[in-house]
DSSP file (Angstrom, degrees, kcal/mol; ACC not computed):
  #  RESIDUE AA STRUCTURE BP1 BP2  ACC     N-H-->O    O-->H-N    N-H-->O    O-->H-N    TCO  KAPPA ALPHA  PHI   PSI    X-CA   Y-CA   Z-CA
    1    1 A X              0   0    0      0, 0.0     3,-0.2     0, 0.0    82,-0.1   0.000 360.0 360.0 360.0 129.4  -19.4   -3.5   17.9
    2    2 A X        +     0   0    0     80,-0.3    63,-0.2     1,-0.1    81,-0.2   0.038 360.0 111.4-112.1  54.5  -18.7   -3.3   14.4
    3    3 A X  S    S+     0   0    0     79,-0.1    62,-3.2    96,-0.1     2,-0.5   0.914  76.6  50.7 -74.6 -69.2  -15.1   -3.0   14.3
    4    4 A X  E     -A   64   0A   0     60,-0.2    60,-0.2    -3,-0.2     3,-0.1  -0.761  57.2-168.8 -86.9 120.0  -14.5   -6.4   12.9
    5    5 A X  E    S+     0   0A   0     58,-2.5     2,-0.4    -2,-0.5    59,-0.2   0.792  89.4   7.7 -82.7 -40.6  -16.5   -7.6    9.5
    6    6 A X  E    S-A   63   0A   0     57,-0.8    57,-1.7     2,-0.0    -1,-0.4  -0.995  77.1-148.7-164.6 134.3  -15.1  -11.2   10.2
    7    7 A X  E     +A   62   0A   0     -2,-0.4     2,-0.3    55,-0.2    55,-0.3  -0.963  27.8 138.7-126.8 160.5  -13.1  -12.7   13.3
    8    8 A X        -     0   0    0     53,-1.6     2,-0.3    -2,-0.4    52,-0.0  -0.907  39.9-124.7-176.4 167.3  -10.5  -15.4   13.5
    9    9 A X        +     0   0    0     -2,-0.3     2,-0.2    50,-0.1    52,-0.1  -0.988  44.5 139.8-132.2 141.9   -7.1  -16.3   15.3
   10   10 A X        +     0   0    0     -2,-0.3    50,-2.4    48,-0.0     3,-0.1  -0.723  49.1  24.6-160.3-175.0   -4.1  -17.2   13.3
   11   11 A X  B    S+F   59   0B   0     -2,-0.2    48,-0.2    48,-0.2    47,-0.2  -0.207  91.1  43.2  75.1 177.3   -1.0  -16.7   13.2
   12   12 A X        -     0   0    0     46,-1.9    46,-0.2    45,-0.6    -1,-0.1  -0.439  38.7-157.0 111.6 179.6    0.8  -15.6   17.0
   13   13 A X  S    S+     0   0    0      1,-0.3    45,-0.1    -2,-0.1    46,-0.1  -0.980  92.4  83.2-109.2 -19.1    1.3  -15.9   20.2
   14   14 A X  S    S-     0   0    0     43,-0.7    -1,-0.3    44,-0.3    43,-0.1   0.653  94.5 -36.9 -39.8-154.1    2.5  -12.0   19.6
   15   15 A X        -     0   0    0     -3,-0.1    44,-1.1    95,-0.1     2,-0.1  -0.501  67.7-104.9 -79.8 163.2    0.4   -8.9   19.4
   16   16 A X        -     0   0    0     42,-0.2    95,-0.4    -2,-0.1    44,-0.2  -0.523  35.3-164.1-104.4 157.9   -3.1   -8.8   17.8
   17   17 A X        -     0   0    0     93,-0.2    45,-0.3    92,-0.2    95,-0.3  -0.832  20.1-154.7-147.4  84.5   -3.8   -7.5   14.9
   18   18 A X  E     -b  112   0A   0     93,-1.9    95,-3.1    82,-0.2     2,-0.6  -0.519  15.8-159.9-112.2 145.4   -6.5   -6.3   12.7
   19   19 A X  E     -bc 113  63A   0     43,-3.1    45,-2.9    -2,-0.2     4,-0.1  -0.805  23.4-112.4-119.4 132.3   -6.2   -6.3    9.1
   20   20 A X  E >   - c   0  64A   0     93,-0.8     3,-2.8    -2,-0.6    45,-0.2   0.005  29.5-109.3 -59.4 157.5   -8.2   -4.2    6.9
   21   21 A X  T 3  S+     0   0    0     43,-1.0    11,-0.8     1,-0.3    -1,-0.2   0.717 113.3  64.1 -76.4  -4.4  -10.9   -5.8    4.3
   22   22 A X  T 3  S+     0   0    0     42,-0.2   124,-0.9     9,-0.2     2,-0.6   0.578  81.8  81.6 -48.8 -25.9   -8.4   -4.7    1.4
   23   23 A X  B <  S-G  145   0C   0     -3,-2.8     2,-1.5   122,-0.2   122,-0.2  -0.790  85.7-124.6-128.1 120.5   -5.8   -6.6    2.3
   24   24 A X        -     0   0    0    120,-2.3    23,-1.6    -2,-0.6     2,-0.5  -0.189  24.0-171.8 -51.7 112.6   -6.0  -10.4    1.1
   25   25 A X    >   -     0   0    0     -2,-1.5     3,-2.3     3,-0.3    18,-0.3  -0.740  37.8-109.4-122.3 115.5   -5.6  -13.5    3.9
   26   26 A X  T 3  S+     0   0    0     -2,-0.5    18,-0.2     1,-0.3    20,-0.1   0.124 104.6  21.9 -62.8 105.9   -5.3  -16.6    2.6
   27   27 A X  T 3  S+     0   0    0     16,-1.4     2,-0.3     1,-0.5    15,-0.3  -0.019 110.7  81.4 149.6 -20.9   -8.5  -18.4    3.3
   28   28 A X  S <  S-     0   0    0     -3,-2.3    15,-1.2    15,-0.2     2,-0.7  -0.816  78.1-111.2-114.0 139.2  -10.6  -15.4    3.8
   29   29 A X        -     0   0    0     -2,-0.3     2,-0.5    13,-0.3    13,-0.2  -0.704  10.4-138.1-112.5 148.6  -12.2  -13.2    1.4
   30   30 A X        +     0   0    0     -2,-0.7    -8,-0.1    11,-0.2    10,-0.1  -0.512  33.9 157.9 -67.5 117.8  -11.5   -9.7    0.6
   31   31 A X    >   -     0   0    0     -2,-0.5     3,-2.6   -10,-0.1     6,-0.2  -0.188  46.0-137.2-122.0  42.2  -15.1   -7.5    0.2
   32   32 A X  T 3   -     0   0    0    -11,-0.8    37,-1.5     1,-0.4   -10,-0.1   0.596  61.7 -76.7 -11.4  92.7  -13.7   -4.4    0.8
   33   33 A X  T 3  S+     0   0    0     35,-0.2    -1,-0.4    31,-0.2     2,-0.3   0.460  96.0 134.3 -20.9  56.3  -16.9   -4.4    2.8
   34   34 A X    X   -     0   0    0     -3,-2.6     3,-1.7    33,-0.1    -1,-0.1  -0.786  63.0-137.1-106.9 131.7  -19.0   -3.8    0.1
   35   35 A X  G >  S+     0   0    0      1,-0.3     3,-1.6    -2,-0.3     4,-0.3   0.835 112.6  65.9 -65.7 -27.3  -22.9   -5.9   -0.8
   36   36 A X  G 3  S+     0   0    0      1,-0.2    -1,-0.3     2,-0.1    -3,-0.0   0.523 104.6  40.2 -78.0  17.0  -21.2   -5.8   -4.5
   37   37 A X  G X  S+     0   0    0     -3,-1.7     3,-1.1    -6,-0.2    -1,-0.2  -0.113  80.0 108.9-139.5  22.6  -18.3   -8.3   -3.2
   38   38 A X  T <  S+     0   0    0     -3,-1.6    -2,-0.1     1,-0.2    -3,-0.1   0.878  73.3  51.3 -85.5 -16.0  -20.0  -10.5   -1.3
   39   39 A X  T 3  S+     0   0    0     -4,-0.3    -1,-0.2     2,-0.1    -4,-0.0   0.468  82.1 123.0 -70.7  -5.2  -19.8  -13.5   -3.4
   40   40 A X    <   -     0   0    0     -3,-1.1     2,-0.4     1,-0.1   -11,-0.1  -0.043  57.1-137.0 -59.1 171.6  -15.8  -13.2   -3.7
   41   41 A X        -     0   0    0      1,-0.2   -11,-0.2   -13,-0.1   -13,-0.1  -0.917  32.1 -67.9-123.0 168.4  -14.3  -16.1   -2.7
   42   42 A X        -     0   0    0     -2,-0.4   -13,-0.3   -15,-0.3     2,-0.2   0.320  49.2 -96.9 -59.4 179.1  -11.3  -16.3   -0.6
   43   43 A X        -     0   0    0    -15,-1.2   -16,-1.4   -18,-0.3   -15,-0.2  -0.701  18.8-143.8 -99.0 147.7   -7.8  -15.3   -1.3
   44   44 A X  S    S+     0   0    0      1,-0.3     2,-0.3    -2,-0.2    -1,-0.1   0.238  78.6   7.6-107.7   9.1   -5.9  -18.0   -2.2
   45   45 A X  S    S-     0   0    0     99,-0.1    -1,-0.3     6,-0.0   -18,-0.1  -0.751  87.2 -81.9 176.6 160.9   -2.4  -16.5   -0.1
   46   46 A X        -     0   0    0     -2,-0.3   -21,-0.2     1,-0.2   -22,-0.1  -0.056  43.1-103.5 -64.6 135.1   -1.6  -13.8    2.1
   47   47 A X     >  -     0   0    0    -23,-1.6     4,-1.8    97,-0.2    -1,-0.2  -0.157  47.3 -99.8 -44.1 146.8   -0.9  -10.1    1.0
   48   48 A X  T >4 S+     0   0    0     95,-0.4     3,-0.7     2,-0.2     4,-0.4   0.993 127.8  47.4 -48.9 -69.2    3.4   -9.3    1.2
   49   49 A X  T 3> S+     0   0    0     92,-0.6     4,-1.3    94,-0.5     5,-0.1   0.829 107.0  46.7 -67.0 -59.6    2.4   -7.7    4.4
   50   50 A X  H 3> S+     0   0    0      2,-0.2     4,-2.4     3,-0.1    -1,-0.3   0.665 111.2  58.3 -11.2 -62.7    0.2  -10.2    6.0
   51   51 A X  H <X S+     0   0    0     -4,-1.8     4,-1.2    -3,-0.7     3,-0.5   0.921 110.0  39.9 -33.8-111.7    2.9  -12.6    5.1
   52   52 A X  H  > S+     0   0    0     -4,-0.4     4,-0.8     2,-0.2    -1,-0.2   0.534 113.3  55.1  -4.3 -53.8    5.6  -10.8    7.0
   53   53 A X  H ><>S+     0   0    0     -4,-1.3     3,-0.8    -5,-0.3     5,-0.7   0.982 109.1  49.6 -53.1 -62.4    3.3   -9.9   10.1
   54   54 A X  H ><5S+     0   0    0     -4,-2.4     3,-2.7    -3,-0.5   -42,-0.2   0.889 107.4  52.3 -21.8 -59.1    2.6  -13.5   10.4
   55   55 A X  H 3<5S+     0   0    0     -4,-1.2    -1,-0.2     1,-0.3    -2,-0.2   0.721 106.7  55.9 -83.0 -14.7    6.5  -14.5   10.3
   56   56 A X  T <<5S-     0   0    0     -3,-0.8    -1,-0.3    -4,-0.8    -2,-0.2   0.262 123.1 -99.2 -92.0  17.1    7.3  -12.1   13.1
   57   57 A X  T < 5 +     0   0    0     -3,-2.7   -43,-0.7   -43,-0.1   -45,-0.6  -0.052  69.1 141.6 117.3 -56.5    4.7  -13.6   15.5
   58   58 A X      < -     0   0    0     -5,-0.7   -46,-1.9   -46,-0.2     2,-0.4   0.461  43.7-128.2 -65.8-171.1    1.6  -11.5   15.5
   59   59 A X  B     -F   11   0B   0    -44,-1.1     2,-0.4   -48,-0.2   -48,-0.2  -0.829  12.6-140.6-148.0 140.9   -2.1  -12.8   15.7
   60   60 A X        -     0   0    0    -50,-2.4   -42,-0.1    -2,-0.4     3,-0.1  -0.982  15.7-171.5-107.8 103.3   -4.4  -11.8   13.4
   61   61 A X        -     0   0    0     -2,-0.4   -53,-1.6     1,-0.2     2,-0.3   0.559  55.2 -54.7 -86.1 -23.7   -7.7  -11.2   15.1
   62   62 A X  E     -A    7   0A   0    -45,-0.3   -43,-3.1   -55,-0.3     2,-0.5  -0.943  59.5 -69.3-179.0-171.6   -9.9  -10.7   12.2
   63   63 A X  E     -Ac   6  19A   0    -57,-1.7   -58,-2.5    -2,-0.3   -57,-0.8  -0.632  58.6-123.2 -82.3 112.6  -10.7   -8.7    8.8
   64   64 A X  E     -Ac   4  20A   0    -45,-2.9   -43,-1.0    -2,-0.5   -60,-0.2  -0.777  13.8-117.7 -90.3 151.8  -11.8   -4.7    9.6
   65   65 A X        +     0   0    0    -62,-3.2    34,-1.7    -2,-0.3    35,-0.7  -0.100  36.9 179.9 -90.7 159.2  -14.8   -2.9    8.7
   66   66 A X        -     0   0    0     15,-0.3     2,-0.4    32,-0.2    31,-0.2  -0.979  44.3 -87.1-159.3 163.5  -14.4    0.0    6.5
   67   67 A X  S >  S-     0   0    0     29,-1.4     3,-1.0    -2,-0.3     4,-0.4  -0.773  84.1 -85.1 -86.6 130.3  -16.5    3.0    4.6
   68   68 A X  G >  S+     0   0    0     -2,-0.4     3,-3.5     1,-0.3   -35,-0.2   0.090 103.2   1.2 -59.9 168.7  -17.2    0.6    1.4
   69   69 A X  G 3  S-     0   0    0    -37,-1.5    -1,-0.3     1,-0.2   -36,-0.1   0.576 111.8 -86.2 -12.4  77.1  -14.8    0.2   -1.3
   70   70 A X  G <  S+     0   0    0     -3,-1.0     2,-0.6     1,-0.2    -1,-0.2   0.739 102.8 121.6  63.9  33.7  -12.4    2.5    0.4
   71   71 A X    <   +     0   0    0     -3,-3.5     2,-0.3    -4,-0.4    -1,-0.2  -0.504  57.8  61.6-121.5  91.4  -14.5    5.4   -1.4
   72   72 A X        -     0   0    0     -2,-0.6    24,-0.2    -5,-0.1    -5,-0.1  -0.932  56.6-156.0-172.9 146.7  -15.6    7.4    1.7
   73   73 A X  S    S+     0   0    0     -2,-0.3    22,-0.1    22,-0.2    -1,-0.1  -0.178  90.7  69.8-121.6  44.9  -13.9    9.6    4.9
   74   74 A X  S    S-     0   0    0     20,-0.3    19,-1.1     2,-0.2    20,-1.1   0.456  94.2-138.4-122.5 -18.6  -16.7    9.2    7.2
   75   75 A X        +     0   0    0      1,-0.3     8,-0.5    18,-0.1     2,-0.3   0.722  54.5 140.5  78.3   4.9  -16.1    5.6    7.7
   76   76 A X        +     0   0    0      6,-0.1    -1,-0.3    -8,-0.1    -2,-0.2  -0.762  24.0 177.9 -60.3 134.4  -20.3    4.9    7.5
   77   77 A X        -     0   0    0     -2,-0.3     4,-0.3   -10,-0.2   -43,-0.0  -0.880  19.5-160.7-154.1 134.7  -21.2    1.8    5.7
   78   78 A X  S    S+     0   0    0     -2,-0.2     4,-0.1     2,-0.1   -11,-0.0   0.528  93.2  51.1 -84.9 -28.3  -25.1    1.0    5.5
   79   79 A X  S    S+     0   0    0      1,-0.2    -1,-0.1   -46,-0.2   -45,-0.1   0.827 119.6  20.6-110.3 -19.2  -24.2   -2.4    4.7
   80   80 A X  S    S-     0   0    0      1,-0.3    -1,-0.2   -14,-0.2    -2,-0.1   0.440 112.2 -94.6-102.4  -1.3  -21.5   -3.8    7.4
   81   81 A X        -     0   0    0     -4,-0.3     2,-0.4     2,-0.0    -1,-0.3  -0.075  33.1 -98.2  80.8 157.7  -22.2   -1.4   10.3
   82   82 A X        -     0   0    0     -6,-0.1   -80,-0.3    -4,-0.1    -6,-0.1  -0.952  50.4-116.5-126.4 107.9  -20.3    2.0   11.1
   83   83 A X        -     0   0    0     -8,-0.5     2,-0.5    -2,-0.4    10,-0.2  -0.113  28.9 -95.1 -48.0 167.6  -17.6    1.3   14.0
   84   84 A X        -     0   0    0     15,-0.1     2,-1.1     9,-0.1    -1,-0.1  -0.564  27.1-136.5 -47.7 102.1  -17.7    2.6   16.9
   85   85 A X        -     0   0    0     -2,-0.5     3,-0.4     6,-0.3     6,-0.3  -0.664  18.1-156.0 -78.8 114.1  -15.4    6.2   17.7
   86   86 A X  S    S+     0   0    0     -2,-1.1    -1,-0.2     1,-0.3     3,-0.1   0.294  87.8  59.1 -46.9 -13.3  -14.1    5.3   20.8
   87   87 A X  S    S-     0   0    0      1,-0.2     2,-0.3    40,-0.2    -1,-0.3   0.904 132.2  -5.6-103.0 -62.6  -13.7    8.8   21.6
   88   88 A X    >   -     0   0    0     -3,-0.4     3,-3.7     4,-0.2     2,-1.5  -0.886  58.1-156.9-129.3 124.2  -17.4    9.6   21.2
   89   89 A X  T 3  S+     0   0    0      1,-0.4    -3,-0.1    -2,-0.3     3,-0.1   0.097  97.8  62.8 -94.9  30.9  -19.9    6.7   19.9
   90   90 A X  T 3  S+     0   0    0     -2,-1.5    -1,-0.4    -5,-0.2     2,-0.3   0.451  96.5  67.3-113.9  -2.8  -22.2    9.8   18.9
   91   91 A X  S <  S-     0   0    0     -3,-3.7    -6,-0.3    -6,-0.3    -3,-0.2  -0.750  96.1 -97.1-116.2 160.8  -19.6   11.0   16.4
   92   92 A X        -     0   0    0     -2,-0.3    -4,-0.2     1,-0.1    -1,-0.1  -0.160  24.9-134.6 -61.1 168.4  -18.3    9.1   12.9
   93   93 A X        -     0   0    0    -19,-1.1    35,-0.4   -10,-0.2    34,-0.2   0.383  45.0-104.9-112.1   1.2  -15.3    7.2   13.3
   94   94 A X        -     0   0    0    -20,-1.1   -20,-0.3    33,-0.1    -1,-0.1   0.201  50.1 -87.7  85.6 140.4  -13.4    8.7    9.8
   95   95 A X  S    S+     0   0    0     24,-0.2    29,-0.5     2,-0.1     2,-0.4  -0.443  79.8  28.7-123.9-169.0  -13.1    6.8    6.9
   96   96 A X  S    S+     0   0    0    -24,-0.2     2,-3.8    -2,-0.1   -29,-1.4  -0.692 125.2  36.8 -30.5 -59.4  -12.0    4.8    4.6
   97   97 A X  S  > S+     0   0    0     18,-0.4     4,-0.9    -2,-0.4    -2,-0.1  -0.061  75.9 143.6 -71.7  49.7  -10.3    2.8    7.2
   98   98 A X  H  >  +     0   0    0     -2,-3.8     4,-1.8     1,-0.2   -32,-0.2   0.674  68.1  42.6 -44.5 -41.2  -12.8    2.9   10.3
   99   99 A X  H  > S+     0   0    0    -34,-1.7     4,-1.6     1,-0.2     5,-0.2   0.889 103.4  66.0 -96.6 -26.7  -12.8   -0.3   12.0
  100  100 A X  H  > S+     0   0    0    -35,-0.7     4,-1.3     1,-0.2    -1,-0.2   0.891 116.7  30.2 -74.0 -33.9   -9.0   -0.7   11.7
  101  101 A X  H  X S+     0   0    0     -4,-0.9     4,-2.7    -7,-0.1     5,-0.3   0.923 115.1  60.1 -93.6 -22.6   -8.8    2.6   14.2
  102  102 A X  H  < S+     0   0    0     -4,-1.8     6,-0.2     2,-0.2    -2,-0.2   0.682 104.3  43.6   2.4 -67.0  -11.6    2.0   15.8
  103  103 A X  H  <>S+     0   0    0     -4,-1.6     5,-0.8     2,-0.2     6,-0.3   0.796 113.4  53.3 -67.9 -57.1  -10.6   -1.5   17.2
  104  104 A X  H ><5S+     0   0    0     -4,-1.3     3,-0.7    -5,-0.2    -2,-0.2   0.830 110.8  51.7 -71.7 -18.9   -7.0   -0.1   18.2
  105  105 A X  T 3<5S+     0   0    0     -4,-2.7    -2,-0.2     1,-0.3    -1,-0.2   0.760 111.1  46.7 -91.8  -0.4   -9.0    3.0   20.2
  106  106 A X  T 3 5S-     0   0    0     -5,-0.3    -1,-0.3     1,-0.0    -2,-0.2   0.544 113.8-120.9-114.5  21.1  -10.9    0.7   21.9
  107  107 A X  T < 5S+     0   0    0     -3,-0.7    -3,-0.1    -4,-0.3    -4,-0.1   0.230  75.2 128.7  87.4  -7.7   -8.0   -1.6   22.9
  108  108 A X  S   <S+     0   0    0     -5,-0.8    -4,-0.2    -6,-0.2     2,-0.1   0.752  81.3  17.8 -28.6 -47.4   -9.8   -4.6   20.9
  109  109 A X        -     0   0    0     -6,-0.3   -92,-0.2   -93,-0.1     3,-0.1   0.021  69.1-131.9 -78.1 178.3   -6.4   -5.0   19.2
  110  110 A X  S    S-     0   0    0      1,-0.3     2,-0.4   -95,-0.1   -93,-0.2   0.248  90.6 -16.9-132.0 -23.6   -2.8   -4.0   19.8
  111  111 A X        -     0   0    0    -95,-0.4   -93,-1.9    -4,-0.0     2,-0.3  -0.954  57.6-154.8-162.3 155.1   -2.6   -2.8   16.2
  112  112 A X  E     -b   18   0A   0     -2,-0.4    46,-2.3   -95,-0.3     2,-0.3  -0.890  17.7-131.1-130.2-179.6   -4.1   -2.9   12.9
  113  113 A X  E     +bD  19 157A   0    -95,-3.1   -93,-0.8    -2,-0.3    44,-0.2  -0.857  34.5 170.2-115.8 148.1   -3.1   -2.4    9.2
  114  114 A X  E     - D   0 156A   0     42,-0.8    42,-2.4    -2,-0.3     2,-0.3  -0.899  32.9-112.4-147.8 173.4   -5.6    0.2    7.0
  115  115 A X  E     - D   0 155A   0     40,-0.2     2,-0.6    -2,-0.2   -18,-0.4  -0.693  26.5-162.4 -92.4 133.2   -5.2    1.6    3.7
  116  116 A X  E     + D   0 154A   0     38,-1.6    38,-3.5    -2,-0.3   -20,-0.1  -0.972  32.6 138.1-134.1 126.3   -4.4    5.8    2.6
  117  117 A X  S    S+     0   0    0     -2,-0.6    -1,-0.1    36,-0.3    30,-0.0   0.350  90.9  12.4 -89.0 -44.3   -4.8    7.4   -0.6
  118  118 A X  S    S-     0   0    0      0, 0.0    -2,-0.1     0, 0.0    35,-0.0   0.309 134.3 -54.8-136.8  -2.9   -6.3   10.5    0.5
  119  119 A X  S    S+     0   0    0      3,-0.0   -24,-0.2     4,-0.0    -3,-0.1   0.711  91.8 139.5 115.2  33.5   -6.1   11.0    4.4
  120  120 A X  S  > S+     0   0    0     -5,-0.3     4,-0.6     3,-0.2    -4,-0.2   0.784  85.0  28.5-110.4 -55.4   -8.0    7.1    4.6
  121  121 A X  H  > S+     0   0    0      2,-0.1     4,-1.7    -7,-0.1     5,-0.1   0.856 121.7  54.7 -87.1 -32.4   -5.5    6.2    7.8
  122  122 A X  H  > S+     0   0    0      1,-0.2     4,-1.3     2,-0.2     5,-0.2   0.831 113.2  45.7 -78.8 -39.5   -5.0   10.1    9.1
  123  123 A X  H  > S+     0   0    0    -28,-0.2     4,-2.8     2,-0.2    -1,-0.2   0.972 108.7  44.4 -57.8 -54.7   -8.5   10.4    9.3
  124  124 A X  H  X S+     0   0    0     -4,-0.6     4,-5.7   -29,-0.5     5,-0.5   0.974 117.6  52.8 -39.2 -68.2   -9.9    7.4   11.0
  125  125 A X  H  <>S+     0   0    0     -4,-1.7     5,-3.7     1,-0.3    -1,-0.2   0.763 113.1  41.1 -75.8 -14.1   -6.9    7.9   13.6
  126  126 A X  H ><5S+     0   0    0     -4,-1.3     3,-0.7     2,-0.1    -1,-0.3   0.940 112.1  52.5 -85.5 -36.3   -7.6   11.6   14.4
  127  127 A X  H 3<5S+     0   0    0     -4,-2.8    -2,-0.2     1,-0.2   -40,-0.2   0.881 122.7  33.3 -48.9 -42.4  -11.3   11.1   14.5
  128  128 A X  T 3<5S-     0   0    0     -4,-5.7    -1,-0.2   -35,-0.4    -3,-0.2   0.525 109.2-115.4 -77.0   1.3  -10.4    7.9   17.3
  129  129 A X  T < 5S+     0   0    0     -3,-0.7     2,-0.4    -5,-0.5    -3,-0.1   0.948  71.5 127.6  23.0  68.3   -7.3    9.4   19.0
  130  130 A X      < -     0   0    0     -5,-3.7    -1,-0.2    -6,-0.3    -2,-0.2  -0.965  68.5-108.8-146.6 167.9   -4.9    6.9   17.9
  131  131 A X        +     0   0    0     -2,-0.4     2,-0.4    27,-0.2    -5,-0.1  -0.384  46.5 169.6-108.9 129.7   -1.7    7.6   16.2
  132  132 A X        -     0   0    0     -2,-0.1     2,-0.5    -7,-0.0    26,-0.2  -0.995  10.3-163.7-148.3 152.2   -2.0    6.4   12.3
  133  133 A X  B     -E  157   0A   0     24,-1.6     2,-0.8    -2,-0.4    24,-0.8  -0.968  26.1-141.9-149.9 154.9    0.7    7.0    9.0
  134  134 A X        -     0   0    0     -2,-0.5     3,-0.1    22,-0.2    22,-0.1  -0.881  33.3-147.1 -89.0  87.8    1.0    7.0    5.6
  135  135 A X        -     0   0    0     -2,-0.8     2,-0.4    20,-0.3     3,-0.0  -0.233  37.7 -73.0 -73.1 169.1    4.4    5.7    5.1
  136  136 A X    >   -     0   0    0      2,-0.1     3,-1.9     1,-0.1    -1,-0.2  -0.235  68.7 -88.1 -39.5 105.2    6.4    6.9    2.0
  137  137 A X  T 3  S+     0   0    0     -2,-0.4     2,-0.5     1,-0.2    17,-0.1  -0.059 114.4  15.3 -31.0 143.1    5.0    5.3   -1.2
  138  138 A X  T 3  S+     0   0    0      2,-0.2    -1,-0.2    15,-0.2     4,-0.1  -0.318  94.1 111.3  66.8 -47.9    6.4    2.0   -2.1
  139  139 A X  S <  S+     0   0    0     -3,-1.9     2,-0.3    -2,-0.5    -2,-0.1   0.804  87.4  29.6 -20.3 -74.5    7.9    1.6    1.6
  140  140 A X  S    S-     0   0    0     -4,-0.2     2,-0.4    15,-0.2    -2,-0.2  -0.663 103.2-103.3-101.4 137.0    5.3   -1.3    2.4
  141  141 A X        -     0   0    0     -2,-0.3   -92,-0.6     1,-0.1   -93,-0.1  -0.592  11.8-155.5 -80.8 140.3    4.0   -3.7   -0.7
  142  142 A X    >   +     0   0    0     -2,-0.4     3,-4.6   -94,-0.1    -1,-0.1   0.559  51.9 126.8 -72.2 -26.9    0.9   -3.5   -2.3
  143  143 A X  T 3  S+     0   0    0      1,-0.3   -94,-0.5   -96,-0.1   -95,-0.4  -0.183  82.6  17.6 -45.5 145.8    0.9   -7.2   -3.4
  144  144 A X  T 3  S+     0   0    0    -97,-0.2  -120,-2.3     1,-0.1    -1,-0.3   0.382 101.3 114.2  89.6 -21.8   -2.3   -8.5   -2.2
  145  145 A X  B <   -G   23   0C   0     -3,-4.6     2,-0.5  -122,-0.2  -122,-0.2  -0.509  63.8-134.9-117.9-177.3   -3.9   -5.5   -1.6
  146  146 A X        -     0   0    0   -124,-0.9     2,-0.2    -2,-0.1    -3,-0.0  -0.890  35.4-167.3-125.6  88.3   -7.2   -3.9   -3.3
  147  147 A X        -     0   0    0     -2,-0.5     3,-0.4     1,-0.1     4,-0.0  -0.455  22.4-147.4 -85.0 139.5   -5.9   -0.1   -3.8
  148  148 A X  S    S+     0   0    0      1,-0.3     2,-0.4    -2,-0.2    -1,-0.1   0.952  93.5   9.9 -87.8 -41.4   -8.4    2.3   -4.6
  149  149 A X  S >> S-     0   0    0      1,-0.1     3,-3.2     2,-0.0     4,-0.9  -0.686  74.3-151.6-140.4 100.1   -5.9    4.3   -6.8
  150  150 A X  T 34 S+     0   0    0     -2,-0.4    -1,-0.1    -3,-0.4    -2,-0.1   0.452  87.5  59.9 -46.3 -28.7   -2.5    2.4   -7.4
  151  151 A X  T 34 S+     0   0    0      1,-0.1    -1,-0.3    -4,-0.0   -14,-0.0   0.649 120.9  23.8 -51.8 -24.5   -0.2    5.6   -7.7
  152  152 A X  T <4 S+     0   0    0     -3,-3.2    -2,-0.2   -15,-0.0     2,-0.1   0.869  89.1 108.4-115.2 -18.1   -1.0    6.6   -4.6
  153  153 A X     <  -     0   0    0     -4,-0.9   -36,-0.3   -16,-0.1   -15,-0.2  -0.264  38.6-174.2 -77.2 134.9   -2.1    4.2   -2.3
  154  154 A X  E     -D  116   0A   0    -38,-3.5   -38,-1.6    -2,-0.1     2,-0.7  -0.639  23.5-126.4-117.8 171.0   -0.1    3.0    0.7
  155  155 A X  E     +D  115   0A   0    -40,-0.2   -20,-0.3    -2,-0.2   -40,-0.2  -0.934  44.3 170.1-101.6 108.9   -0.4    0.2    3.6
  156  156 A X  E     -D  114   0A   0    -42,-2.4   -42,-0.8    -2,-0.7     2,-0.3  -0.523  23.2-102.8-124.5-153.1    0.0    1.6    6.9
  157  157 A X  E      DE 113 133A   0    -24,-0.8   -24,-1.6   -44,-0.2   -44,-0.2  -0.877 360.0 360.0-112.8 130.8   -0.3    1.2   10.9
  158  158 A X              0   0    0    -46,-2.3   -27,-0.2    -2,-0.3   -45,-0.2   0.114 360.0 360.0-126.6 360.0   -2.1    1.9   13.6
């Protein structure tokens, strides 16, 4: 499965939690799963939201796989693997933010975090059949995160 680019425990005992390769966690580096970012080095502290998830409990079960640098809606990447769609593993899984529904349609998780500009969480989560949004812009903070176009781009749920 390639759901997860990179797995880990911290945080918890609450529900797991997979956080998309966007989203800094301090220790780990963000490659918005891309061969041009493999050399980053890790984030030296947690994204606003990370930060928050963390302080309410939840487990963060790893970094998700994604259609590279968030520029994609088929949620194929040549270079990290193309999750699984849990719904049918012959069809694409939606993009950008693939592994993050992925993971929640195949119960790997209890939720993950993925990124939307453009239909980036509403895609992924209709292609898997799991429930995803785009909250209001601004609603959730961006600190932390690697936005593909900063006027529009939100943090959301599945």
């Amino acid at each position: 499965m390639t759901g997860f680019i990179d797995t880990f425990t911290l945080g918890g005992p609450g529900p797991t939690i997979a956080i998309k390769d966007t989203i800094d966690i301090a220790g780990h580096p963000t490659r918005a799963a891309s061969r041009a970012l493999a050399d980053t080095p890790p984030a030296e502290q947690h994204a606003d939201v990370v930060r928050l998830l963390l302080d309410a409990g939840w487990q963060i079960a790893g970094k998700a796989n994604m259609h590279e640098l968030a520029f994609g809606m088929t949620g194929i990447n040549d270079y990290t693997g193309t999750p699984v769609n849990p719904q049918d593993p012959t069809r694409i899984p939606g993009g950008s933010s693939s592994g993050s529904a992925s993971l929640v349609g195949l119960g790997a998780v209890d939720a993950a975090l993925g990124t939307d500009t453009g239909g980036s969480i509403r895609g992924p989560a209709a292609c898997c059949g799991v429930v995803g949004m785009k909250p209001t812009f601004g609603r959730v903070s961006r600190r932390g995160v690697a936005p593909a176009v900063t006027t529009l781009d939100c943090v959301g749920p599945f």
